[in-house]
NUDO-819362 format. One record per atom (N, C-alpha, C, O): residue in three letters; x, y, z. Coordinates in Angstrom, 1 decimal. Layout:
N
+------+--------+--------+--------+
| rest |      u |      v |      w |
+------+--------+--------+--------+
|  Ala |      X |      Y |      Z |
...
+------+--------+--------+--------+
***
This chain:
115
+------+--------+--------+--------+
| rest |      u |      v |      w |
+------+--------+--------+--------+
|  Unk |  -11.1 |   -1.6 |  -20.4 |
|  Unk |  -12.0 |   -0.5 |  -19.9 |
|  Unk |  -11.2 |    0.7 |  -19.8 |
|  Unk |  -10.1 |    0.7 |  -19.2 |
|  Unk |  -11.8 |    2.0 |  -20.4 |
|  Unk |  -11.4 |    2.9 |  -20.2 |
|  Unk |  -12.1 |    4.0 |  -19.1 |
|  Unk |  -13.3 |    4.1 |  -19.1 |
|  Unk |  -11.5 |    4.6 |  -18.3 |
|  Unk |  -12.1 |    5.5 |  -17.4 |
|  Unk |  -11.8 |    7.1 |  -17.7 |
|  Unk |  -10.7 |    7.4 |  -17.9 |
|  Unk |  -12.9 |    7.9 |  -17.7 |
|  Unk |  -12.4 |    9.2 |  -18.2 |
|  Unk |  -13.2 |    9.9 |  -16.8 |
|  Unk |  -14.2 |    9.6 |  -16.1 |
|  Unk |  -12.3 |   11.0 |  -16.8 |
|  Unk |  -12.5 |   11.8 |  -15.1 |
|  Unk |  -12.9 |   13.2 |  -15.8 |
|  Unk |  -12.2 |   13.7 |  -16.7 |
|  Unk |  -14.2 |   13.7 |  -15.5 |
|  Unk |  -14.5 |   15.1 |  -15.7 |
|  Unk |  -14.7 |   15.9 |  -14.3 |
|  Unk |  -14.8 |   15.2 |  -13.4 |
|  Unk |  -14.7 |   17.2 |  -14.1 |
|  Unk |  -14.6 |   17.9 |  -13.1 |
|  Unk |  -15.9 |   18.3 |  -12.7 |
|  Unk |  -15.9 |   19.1 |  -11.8 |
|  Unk |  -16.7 |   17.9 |  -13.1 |
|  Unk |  -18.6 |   18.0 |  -12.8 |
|  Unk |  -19.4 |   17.2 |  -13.2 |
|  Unk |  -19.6 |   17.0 |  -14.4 |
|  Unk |  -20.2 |   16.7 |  -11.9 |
|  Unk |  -21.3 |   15.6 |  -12.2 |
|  Unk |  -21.8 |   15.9 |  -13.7 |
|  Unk |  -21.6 |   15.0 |  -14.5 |
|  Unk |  -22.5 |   17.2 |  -14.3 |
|  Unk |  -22.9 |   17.4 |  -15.6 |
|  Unk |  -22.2 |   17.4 |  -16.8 |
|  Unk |  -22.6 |   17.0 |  -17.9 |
|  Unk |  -21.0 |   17.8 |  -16.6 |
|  Unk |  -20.0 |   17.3 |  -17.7 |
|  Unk |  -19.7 |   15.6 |  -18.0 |
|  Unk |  -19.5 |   15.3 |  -19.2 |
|  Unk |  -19.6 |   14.9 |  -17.3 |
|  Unk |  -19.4 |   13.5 |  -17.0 |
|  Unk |  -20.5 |   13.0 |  -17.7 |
|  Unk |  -20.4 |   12.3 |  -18.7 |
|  Unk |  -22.1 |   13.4 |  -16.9 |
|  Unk |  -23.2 |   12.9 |  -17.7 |
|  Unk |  -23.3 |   12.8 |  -19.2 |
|  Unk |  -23.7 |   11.8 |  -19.9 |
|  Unk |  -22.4 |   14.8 |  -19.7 |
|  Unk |  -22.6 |   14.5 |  -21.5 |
|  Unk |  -21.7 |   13.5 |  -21.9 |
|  Unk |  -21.9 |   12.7 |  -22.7 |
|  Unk |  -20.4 |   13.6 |  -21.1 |
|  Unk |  -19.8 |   12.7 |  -21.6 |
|  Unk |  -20.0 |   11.1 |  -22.1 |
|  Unk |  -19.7 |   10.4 |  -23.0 |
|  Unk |  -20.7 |   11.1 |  -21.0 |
|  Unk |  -21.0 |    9.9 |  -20.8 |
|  Unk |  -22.0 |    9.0 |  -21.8 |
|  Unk |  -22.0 |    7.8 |  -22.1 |
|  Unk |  -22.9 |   10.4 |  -22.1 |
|  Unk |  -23.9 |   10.3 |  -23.2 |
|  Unk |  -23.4 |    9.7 |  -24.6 |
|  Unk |  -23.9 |    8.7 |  -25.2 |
|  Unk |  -22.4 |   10.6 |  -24.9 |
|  Unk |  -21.7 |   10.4 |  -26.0 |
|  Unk |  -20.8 |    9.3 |  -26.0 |
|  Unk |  -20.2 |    9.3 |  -27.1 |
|  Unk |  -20.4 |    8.2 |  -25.2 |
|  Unk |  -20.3 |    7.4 |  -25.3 |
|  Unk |  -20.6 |    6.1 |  -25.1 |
|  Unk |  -20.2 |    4.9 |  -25.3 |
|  Unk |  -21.6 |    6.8 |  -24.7 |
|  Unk |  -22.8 |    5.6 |  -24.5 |
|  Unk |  -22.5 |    4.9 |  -23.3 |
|  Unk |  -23.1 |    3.8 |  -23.2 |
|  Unk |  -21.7 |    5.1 |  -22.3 |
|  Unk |  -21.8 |    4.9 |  -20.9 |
|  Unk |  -22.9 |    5.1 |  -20.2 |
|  Unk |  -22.8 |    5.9 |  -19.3 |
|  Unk |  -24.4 |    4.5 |  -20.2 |
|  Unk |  -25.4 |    4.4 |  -19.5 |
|  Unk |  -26.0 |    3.8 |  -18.1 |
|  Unk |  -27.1 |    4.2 |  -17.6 |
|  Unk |  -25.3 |    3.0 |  -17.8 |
|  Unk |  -25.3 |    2.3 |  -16.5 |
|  Unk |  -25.3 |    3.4 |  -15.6 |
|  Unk |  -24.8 |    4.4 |  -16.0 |
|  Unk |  -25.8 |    3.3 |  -14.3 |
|  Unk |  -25.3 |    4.4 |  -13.1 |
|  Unk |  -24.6 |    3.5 |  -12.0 |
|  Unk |  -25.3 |    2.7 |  -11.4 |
|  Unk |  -23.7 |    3.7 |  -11.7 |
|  Unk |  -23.0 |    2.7 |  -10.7 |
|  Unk |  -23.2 |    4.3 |   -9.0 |
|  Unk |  -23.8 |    5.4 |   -9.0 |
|  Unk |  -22.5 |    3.8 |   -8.3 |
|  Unk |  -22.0 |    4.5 |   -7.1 |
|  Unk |  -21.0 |    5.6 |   -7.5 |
|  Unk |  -19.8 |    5.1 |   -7.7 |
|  Unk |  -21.1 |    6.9 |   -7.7 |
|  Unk |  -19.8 |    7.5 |   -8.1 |
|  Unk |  -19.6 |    7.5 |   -9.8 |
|  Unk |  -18.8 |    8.3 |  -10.3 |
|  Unk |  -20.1 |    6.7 |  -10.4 |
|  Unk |  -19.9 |    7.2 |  -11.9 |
|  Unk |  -21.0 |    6.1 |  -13.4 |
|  Unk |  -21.7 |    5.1 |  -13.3 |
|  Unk |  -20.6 |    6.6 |  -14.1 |
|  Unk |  -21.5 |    6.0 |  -15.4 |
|  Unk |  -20.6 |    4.9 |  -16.0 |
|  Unk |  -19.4 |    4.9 |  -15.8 |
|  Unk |  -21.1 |    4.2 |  -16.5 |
|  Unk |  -20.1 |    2.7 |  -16.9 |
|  Unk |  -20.7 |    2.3 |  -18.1 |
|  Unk |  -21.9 |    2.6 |  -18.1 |
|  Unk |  -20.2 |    1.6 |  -19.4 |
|  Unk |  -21.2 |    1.1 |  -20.3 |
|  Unk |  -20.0 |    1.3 |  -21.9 |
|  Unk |  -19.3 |    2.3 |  -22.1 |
|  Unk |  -20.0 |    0.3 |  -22.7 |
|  Unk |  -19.1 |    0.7 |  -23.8 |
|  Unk |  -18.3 |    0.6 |  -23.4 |
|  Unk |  -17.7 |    1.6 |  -23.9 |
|  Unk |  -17.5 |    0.1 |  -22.7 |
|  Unk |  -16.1 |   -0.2 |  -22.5 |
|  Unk |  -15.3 |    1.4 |  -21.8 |
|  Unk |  -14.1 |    1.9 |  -21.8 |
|  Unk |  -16.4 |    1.7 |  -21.4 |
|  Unk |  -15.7 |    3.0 |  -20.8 |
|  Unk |  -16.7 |    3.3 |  -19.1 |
|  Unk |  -17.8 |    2.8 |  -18.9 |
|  Unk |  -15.9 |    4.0 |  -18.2 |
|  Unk |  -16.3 |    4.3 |  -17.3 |
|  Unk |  -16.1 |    5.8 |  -16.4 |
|  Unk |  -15.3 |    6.2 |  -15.6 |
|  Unk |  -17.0 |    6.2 |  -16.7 |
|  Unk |  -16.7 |    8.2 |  -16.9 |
|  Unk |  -17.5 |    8.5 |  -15.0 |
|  Unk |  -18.6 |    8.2 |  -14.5 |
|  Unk |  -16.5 |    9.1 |  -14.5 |
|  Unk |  -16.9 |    9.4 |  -13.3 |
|  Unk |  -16.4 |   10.9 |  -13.1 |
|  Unk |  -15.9 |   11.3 |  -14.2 |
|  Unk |  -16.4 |   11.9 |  -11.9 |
|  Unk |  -16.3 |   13.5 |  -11.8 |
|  Unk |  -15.7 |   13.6 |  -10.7 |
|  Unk |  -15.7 |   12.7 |   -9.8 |
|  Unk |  -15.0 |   14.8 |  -10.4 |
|  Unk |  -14.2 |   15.0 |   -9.2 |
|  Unk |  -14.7 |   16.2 |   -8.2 |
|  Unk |  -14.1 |   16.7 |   -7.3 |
|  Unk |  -16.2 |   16.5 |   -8.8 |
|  Unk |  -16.9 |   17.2 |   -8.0 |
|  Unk |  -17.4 |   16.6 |   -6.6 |
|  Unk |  -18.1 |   15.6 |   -6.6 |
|  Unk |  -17.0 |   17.1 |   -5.5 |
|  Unk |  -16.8 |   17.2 |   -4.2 |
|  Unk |  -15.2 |   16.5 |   -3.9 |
|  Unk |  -14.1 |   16.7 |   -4.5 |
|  Unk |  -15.5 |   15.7 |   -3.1 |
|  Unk |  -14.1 |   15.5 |   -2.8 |
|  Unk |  -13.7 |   13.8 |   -3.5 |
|  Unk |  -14.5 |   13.0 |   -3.3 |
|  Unk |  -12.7 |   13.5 |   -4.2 |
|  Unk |  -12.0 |   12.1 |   -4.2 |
|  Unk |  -11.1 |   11.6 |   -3.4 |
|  Unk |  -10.9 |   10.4 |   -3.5 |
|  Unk |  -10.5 |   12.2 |   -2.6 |
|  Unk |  -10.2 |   12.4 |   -1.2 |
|  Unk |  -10.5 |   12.8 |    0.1 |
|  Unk |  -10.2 |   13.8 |    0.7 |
|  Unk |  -11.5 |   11.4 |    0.6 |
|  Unk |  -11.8 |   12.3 |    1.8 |
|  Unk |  -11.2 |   11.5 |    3.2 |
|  Unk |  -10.6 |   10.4 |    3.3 |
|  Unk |  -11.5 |   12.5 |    4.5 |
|  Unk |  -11.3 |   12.0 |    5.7 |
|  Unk |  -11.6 |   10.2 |    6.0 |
|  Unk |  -12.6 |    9.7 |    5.3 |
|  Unk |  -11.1 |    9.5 |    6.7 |
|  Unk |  -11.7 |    8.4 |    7.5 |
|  Unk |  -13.1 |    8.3 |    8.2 |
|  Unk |  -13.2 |    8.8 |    9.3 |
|  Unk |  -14.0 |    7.8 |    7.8 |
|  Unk |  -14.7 |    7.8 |    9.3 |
|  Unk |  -14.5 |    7.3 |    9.9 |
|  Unk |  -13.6 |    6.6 |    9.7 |
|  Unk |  -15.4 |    7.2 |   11.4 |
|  Unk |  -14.9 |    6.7 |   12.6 |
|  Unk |  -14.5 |    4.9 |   12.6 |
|  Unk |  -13.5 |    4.4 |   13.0 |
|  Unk |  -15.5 |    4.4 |   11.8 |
|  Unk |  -14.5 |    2.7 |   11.6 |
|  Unk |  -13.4 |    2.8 |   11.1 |
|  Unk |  -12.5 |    2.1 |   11.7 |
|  Unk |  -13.0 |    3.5 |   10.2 |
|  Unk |  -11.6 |    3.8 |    9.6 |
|  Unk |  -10.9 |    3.6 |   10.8 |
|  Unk |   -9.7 |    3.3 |   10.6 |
|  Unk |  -11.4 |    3.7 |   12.5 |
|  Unk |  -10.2 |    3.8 |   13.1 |
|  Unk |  -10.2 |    3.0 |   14.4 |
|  Unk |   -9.7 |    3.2 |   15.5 |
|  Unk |  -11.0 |    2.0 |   13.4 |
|  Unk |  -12.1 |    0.9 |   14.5 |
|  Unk |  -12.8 |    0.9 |   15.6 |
|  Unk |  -12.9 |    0.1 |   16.6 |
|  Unk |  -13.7 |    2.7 |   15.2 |
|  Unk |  -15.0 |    3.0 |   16.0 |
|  Unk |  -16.0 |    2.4 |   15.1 |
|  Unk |  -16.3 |    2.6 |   13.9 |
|  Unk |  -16.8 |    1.2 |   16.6 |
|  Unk |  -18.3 |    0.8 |   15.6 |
|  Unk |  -19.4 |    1.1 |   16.4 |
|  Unk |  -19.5 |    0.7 |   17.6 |
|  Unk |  -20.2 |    1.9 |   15.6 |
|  Unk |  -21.1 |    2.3 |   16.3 |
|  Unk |  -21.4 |    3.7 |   16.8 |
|  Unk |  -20.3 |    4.0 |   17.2 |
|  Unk |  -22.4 |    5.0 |   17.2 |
|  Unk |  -22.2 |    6.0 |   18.2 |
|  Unk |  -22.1 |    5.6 |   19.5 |
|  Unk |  -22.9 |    4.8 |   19.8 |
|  Unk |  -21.2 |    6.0 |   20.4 |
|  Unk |  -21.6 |    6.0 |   21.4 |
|  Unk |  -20.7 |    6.8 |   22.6 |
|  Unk |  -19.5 |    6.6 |   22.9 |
|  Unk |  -21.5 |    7.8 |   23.2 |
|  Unk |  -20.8 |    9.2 |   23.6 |
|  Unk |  -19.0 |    9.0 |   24.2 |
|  Unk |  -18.0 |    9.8 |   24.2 |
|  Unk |  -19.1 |    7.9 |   24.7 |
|  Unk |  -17.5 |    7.8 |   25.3 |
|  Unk |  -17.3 |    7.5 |   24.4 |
|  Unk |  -18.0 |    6.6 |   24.7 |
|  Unk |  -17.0 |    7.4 |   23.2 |
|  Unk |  -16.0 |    7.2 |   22.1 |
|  Unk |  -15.7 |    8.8 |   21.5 |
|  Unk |  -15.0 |    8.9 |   20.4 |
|  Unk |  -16.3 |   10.3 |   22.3 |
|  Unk |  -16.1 |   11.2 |   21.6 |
|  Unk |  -15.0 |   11.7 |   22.9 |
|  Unk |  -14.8 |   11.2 |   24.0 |
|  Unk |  -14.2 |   13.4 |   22.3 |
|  Unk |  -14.0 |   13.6 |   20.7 |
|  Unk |  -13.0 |   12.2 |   20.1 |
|  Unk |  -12.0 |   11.7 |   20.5 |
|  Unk |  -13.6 |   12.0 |   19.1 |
|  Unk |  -12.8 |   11.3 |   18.2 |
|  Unk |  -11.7 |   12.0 |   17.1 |
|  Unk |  -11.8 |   12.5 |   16.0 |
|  Unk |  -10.7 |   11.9 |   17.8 |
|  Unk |   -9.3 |   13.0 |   17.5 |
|  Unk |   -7.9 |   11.7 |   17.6 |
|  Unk |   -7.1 |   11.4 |   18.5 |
|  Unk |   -7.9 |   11.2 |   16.0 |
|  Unk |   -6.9 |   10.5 |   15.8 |
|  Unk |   -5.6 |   10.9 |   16.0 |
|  Unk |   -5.3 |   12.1 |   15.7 |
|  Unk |   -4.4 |   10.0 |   16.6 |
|  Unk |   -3.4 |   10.3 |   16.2 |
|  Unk |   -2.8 |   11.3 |   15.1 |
|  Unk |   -2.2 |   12.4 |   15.2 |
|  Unk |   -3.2 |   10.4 |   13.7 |
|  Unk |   -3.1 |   10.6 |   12.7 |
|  Unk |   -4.0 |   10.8 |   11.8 |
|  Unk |   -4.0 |    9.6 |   11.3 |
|  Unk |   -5.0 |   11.5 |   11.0 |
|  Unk |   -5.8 |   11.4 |   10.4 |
|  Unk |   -5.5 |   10.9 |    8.8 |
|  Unk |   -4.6 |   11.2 |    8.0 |
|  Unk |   -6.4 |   10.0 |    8.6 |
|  Unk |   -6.4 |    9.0 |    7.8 |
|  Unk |   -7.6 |    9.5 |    6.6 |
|  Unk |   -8.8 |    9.8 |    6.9 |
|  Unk |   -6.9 |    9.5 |    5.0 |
|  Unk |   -7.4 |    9.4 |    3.8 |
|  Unk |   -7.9 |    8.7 |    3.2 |
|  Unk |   -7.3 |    7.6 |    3.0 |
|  Unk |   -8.9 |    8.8 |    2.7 |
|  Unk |   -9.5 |    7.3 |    2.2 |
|  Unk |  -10.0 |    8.3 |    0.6 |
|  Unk |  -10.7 |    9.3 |    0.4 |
|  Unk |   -9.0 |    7.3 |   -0.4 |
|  Unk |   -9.3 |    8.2 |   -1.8 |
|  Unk |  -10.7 |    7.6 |   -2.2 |
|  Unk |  -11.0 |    6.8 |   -1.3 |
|  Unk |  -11.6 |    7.7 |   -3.2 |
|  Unk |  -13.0 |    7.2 |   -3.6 |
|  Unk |  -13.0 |    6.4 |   -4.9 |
|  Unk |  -13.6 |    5.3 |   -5.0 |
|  Unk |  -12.5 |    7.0 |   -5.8 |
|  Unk |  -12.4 |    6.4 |   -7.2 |
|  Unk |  -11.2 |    5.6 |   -7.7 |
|  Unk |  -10.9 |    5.3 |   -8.8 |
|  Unk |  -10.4 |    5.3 |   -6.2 |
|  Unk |   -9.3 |    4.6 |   -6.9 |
|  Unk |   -9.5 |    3.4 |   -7.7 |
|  Unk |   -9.1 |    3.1 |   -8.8 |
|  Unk |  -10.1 |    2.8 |   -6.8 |
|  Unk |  -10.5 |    1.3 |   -8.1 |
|  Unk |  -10.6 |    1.7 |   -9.2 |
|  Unk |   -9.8 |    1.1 |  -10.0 |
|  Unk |  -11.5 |    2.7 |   -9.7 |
|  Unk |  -11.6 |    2.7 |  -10.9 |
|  Unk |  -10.3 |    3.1 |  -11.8 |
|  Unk |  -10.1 |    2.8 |  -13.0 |
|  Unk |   -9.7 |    3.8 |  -11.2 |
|  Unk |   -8.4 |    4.4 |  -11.9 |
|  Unk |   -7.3 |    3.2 |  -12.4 |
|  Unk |   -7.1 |    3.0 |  -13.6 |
|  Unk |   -6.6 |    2.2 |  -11.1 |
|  Unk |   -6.0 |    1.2 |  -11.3 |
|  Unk |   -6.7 |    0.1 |  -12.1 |
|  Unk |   -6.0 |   -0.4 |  -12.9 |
|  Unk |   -8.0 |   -0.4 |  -12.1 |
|  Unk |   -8.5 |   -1.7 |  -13.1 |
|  Unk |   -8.2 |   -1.1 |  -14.5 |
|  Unk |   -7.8 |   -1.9 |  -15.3 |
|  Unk |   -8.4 |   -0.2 |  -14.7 |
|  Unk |   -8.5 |    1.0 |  -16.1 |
|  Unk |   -7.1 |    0.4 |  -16.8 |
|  Unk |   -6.0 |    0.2 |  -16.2 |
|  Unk |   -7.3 |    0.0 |  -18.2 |
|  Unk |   -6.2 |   -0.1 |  -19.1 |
|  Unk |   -5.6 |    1.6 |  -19.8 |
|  Unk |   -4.8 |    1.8 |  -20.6 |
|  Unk |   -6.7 |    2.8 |  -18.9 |
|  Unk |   -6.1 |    3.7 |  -19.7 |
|  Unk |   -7.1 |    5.0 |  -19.1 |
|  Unk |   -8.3 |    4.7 |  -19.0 |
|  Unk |   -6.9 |    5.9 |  -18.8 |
|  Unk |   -7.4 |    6.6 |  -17.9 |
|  Unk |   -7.3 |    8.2 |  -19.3 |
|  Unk |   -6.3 |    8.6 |  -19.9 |
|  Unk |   -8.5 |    8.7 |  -19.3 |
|  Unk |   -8.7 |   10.2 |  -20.0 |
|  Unk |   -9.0 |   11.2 |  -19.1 |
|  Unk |   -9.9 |   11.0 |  -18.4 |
|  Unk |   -8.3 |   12.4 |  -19.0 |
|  Unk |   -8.4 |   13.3 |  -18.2 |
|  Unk |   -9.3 |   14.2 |  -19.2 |
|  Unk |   -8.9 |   14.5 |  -20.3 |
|  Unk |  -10.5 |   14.6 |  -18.5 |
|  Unk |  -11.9 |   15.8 |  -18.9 |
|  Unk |  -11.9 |   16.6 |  -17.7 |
|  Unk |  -13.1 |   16.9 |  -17.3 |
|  Unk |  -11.0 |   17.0 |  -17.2 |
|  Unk |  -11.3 |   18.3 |  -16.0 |
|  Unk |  -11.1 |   19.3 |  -16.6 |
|  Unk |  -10.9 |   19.1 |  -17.8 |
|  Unk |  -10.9 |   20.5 |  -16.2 |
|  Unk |  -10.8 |   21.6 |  -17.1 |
|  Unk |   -9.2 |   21.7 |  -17.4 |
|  Unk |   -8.4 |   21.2 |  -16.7 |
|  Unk |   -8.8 |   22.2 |  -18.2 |
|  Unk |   -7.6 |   22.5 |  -19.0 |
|  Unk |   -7.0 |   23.4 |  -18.3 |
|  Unk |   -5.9 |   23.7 |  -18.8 |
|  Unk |   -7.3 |   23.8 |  -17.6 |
|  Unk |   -6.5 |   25.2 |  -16.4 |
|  Unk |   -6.2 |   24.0 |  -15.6 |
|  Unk |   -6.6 |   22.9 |  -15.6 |
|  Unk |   -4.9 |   25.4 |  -14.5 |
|  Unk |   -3.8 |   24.4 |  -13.6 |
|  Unk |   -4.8 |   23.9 |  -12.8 |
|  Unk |   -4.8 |   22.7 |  -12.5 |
|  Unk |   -6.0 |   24.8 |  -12.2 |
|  Unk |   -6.7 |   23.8 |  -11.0 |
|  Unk |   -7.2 |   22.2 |  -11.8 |
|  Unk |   -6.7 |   21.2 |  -11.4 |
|  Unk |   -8.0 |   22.1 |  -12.8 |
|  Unk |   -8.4 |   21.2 |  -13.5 |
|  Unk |   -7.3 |   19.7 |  -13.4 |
|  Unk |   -7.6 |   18.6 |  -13.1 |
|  Unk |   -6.4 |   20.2 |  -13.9 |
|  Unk |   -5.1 |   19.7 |  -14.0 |
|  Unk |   -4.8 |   19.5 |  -12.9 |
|  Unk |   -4.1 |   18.4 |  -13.0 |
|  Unk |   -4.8 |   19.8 |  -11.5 |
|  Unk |   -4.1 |   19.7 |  -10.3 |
|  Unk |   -5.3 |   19.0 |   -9.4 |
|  Unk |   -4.9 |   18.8 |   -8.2 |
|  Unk |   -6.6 |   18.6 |   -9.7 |
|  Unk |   -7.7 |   18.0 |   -9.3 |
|  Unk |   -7.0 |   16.7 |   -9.8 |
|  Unk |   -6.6 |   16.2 |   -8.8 |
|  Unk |   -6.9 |   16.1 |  -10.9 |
|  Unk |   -7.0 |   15.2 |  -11.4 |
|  Unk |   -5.3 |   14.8 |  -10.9 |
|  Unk |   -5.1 |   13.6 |  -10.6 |
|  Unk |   -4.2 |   15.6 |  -10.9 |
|  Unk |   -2.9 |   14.8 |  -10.6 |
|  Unk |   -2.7 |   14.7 |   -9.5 |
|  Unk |   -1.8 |   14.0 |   -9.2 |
|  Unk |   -3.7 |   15.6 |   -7.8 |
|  Unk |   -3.2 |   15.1 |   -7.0 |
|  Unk |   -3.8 |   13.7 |   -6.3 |
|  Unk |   -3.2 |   13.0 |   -5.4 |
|  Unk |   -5.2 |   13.6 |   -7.0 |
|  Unk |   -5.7 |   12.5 |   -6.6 |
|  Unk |   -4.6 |   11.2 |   -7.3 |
|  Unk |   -4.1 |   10.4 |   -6.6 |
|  Unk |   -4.4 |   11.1 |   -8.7 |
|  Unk |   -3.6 |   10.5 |   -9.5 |
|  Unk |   -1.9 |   10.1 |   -8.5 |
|  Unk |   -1.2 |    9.1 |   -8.5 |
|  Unk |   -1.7 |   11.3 |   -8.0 |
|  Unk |    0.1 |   11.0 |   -7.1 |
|  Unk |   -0.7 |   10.4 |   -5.9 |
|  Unk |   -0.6 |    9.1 |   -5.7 |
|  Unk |   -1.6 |   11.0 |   -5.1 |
|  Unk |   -1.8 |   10.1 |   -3.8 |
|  Unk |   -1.8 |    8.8 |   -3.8 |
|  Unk |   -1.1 |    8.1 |   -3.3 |
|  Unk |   -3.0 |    8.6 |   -4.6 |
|  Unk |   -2.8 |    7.0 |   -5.1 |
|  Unk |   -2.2 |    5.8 |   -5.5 |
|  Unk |   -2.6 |    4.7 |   -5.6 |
|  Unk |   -0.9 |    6.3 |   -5.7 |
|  Unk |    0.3 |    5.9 |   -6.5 |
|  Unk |   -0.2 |    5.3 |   -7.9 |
|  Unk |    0.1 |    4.2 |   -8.3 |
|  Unk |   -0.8 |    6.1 |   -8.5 |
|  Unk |   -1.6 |    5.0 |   -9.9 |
|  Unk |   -0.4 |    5.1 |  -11.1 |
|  Unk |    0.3 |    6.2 |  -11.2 |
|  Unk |   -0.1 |    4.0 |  -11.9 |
|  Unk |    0.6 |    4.1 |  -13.0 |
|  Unk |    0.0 |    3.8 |  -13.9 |
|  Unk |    0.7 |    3.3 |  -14.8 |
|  Unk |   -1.6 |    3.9 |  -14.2 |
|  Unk |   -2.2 |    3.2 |  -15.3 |
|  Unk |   -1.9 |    4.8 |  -16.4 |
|  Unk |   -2.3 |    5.8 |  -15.8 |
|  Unk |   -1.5 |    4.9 |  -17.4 |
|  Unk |   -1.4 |    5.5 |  -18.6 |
|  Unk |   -2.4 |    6.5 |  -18.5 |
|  Unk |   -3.5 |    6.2 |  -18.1 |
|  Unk |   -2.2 |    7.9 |  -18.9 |
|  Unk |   -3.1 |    8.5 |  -19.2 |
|  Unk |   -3.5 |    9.7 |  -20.6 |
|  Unk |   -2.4 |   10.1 |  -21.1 |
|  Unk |   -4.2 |   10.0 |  -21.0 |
|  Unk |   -4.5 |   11.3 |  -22.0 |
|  Unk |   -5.0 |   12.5 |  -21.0 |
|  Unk |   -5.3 |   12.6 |  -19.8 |
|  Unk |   -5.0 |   13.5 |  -22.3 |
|  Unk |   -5.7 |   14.6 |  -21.8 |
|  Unk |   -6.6 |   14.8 |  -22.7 |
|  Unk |   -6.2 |   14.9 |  -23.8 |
|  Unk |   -8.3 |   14.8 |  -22.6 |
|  Unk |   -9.1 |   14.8 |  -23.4 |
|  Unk |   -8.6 |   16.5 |  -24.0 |
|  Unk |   -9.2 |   17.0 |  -25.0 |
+------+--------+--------+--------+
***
């Protein structure tokens, strides 16, 4: 399975078109031996409150102000199962710097292109 990362839900879609990735999973399109997902909003976000073994609301558990605030990336699975990962974000440094810092956070070594 290949996974290709574009920088907007609608770019991802044509892509996705064009390869016949049809399925809709949580977070991205899947189908053809490929799995095309986008890095529009965040692939990096905060913890929520179980992240920090708050279950439930309930007013004595506020403010909820971790020691440490904890990251929780989104698409990692998909990057490490991936025999091969294509980069479709835009070709400028931000584009490029969407897709490598999620890529270093994660520690991923699966192979990659640049579409």
């Amino acid at each position: 399975m290949k996974t290709i990362i574009a920088e907007k839900p609608s770019v991802a879609r044509e892509i996705a078109r064009v390869v016949k990735a049809t399925r809709r999973e949580a977070g991205y399109l899947t189908g053809n031996g490929y799995n095309v997902t986008w890095a529009f909003g965040h692939l990096v976000q905060p913890a929520l409150p179980d992240g920090y073994g708050i279950k439930g609301f309930h007013p004595d558990n506020l403010p909820i102000i971790p020691p440490v605030f904890k990251l929780i990336p989104r698409q990692a699975r998909l990057f490490r199962e991936s025999e091969r990962i294509i980069v479709a974000t835009d070709a400028g440094r931000e584009g490029e710097l969407i897709f490598r810092y999620l890529y270093e956070y994660i520690g991923c070594a699966t192979p990659f292109d640049r579409l």
